[in-house]
N, C-alpha and C positions, 0 to 999 in steps of 0.2 A: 483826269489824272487821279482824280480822289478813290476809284475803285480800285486801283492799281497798289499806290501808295500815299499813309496818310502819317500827318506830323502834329506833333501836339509839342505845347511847352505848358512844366508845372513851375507852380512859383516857389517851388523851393528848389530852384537849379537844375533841373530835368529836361531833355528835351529828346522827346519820341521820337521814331521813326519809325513807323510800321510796314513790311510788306502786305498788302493784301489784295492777292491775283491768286485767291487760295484754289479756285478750282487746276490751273494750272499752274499747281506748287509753286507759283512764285516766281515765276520764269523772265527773267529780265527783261525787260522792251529799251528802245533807245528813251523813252520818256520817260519813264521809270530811275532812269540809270541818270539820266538831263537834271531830273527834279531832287534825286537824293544828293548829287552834288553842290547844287543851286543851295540848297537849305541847310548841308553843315559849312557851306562858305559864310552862310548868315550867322550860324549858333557858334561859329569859327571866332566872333568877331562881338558876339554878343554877352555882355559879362553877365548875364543873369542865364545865362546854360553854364553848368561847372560838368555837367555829367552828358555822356550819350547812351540812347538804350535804344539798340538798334534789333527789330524781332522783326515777327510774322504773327498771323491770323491764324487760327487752326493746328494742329498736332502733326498734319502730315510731312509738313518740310517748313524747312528754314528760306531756303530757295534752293531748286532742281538745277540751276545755271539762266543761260542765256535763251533766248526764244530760237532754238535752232531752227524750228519746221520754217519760220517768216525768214531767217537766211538763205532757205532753199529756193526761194524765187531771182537771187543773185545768178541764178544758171545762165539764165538767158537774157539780162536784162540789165542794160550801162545802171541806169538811176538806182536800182536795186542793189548793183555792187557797191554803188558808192555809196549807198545807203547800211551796207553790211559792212565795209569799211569804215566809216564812221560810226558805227556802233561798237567794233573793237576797238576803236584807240579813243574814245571818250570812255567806255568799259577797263580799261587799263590807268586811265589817267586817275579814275575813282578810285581805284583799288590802292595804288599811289599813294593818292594823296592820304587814305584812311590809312594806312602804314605810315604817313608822317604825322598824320593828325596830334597836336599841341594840347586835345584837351582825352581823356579818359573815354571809351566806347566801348561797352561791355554789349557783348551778344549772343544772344541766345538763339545758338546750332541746335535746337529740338528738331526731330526729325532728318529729313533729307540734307544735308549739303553738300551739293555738285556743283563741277563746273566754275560759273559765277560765282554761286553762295558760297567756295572755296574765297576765291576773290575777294570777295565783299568783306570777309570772315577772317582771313588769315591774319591782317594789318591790325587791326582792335586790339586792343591793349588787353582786354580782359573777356576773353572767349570759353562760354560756356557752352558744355555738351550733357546729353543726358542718356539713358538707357535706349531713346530711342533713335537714337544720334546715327545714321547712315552714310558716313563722309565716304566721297569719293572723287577722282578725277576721273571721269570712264572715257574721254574722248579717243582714244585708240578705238573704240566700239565704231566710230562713224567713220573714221579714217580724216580725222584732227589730230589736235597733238593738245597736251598737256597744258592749256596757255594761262593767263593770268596769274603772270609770275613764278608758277608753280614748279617748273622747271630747277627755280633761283632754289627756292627752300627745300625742294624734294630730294636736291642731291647735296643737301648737309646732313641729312639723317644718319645714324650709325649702321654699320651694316648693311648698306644697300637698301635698305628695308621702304626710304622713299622711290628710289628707280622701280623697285620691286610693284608700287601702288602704282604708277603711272604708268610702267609699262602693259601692268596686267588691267589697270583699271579696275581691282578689287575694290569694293563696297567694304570699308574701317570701320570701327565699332568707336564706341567714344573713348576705350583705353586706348586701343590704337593709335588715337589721330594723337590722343593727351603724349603719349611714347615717341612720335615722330614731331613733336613742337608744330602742330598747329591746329593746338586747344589745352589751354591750360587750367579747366575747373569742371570737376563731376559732380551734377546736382541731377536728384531723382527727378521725374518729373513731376511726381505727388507733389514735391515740394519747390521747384521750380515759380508755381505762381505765388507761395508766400514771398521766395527769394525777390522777388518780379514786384509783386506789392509796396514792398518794406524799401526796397531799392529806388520806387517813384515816390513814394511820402519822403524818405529820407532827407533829413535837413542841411542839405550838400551846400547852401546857401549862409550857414553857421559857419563853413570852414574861412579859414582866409586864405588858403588855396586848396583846392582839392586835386592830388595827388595820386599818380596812378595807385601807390602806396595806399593810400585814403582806401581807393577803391579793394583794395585786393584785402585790406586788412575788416572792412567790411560784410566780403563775402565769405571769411575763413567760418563763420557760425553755421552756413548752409551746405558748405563742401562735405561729398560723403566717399567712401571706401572705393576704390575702385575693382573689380574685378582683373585678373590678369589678362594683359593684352596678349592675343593671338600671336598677330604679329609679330613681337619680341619673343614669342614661343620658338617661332620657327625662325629665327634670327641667325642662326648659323648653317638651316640650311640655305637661306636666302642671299647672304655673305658666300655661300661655296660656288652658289651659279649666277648668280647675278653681276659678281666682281669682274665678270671678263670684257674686254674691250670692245667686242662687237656681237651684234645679236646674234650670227651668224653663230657664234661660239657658246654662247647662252642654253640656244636653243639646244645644238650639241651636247652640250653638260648636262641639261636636263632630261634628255632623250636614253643618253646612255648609264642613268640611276634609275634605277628598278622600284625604288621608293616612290610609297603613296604620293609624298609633296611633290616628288618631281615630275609624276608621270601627269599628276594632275595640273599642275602649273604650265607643262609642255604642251596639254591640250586646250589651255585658256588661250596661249600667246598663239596657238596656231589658228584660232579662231578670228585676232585679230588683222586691221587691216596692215600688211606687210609695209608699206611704203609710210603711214602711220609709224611703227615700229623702228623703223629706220633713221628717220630723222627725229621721231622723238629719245631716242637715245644719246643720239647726236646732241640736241639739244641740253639734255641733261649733265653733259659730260664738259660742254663751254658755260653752262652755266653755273660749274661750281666753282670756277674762278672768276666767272662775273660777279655784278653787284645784283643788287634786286630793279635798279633804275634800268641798268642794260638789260638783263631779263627780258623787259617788258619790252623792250626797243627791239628785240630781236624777235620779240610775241609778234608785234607789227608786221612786221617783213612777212614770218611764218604765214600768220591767217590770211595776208595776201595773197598767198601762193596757193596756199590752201582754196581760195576761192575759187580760186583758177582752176582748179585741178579735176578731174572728170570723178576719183576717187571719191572725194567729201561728197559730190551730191548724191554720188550712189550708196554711199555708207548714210546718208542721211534719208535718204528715200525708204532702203534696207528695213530701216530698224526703226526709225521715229515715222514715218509715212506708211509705207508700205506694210509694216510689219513682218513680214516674212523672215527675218532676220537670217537670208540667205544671200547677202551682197554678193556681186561677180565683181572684183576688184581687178587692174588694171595687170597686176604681177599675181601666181598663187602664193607664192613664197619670198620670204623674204629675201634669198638666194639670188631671185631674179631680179632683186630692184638693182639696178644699178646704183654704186655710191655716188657715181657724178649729181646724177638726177638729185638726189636728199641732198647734195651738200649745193646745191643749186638754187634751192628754201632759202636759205640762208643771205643771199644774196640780192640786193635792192632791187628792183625792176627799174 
């Protein structure tokens, strides 16, 4: 487990958590996900941890997500479904809990964060991004859906502008993700490991409680300028086609504007997986009067089905196996998925 991921405690209130599975950005394992819950249950409970500082090895990513190619052996195989089942709802349960977590967890989003490392990342009190910051949920690419919570917080956004990310699975910039609330601090990466230094000496051990407040008043030395976020650039053309009730209408909106945004947005969404599309919209639209608990409960049901489904393994074969990034999915359009079928997800086995 130590190559995977490794934990250190300093004596002046600190306690690490590093990912490092750097060849494969960081990509979740069920042990991986076992062991980082195991050990903030411990530092949960430990008065001599005041702080969390939850990273990674190397500049390339944060974490890419979950280990999807190892889910692809669920195709054919009972122990392996239940082996990819119980990796998403202990993977939920962590995410969870780091969204309830009682004590301060600042993390540092360098590089890639997908998927998972959305998860991991979202719930931390003090979430830092940097120039090289890649956020994304791309699972429509495989023909998944949006899960680890993502759903809950992506349709609070203003203007559409989170459906807008989940549906297209666009790659955010760190303004972006800092515009949509899920990352709250831009630090260069030049300067990132002073921040990262200064942060584990710190004498978090002096306070008589340390305060998410503590922390944020802290990092105000190291926060720098942001650049303007993309996204909120195009916030109203994003609010003009995205606001419609069903994709079906979306797509429409965007087919019959002649503009660059639209023409180009209309050839992302057609690229991905239709039945993907469908129920993750769906999803987004019950989870904006859900909570973030329900969310996740509904995540559950979803990836079951998702298991089940002939689509995910060929969207996963497609694009992370195969490469050819030419899926033959089960509908070509979205027109043809039946709504029974997606609203069918939804429902327990």
């Amino acid at each position: 487990m130590t190559e995977q991921i490794m934990f250190s405690k300093k004596e002046n209130g600190v306690g690490i958590a590093t990912l490092s599975k750097e060849k494969a950005l960081h990509s979740l394992t069920f042990d991986m996900i076992s062991a980082l819950y195991t050990q903030l249950k411990r530092w949960e409970t430990d008065e001599n941890v005041r702080v969390i500082l939850l990273e990674s090895t190397g500049t390339k990513a944060f974490c890419a997500g979950g280990d999807i190619k190892a889910l692809y052996q669920a195709k054919n195989n009972k122990q392996a479904f239940d082996q990819a089942t119980a990796f998403f709802t202990l993977e939920y349960e962590l995410d969870l809990y780091i969204a309830n977590y009682p004590k301060p967890i600042v993390v540092l989003m360098d590089g890639i964060v997908m998927g998972g490392g959305v998860g991991l990342s979202y719930g931390a009190s003090h979430r830092i991004v940097t120039e090289r910051t890649k956020w994304a949920m791309p699972e429509v690419n495989i023909s998944f859906f949006p899960d680890v919570g993502a759903c809950y917080f992506l349709s609070q956004t203003p203007d559409y502008t989170g459906r807008y990310a989940a549906l297209t699975g666009s790659v955010l910039t760190a303004s972006d993700a800092i515009s949509i609330g899920c990352a709250d601090y831009y630090i260069e990466s030049d300067t990132l490991e002073t921040c990262k230094q200064e942060l584990v000496t710190h004498h978090w051990d002096d306070y008589e409680e340390v305060t998410s407040q503590s922390v944020h008043l802290f990092l105000q030395s190291f926060i720098q300028e942001l650049t303007q976020s993309e996204l909120m650039m195009n916030k109203d053309d994003i609010h003009k086609h995205f606001s419609f009730k069903t994709i079906e209408d979306i797509l429409t909106s965007l087919h019959n504007d002649s503009s660059r945004f639209a023409q180009d947005t209309y050839t992302l969404l057609e690229s991905k997986s239709p039945l993907s599309l469908k129920v993750t919209l769906a999803h987004l639209k019950q989870s904006k009067a859900s909570s973030l608990e329900e969310t996740f409960e509904t995540d559950k049901t979803l990836a079951k089905h998702f298991l089940q489904c002939d689509d995910f393994y060929e969207g996963v074969y497609s694009i992370l196996i195969d490469k050819s990034h030419k899926p033959v999915y089960s509908y070509e359009t979205v027109a043809e998925v039946p709504d029974e079928l997606a609203l069918s997800f939804f429902r327990e086995h």
